[in-house]
N, C-alpha and C positions, 0 to 999 in steps of 0.2 A: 161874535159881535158884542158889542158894548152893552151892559144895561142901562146904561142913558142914552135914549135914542130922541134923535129932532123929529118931534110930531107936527112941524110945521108945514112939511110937506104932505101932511097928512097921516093916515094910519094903515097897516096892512092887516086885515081882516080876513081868516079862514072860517066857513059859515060851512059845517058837516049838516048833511037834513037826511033823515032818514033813519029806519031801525032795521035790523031783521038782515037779510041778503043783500040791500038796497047798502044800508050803514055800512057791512063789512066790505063790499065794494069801494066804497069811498076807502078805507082804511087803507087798504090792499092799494090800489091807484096812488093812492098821498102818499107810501111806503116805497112802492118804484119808483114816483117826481123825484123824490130826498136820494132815491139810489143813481139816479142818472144823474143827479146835480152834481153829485161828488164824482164821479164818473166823468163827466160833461167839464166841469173846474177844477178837475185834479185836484181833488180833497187827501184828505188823507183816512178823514172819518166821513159816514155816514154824518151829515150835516142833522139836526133835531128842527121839527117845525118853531117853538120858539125862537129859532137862529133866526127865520125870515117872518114871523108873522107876528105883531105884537098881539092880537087878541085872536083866540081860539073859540068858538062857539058853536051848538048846536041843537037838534032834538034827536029822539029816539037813540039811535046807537053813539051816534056823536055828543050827548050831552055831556 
């Protein structure tokens, strides 16, 4: 994807909460989304969450 993206349509926000079992779960989860995407759209790579989310945020293990 581009690094100039139209924010007119809005933004895509990835929000991790959690620490501990809870955080590494989220990891683990977001990690097979990115493996079936490329799977799913016949990628050639494993796609990276900056490709789809312009802002990344969190607490605990996701900060």
């Amino acid at each position: 994807m581009s690094d100039e993206r139209n924010v007119s349509h809005g933004l895509n926000v990835l929000v991790l909460e959690g620490g501990g079992a809870r955080g590494l779960s989220l990891l683990i989860i977001l990690d097979e989304m990115m493996k079936r995407m490329q799977h799913e759209m016949k990628l050639e790579r494993v796609p990276s969450v900056p490709d789809y989310f312009d802002v990344v945020a969190g607490t605990g293990t996701g900060a």
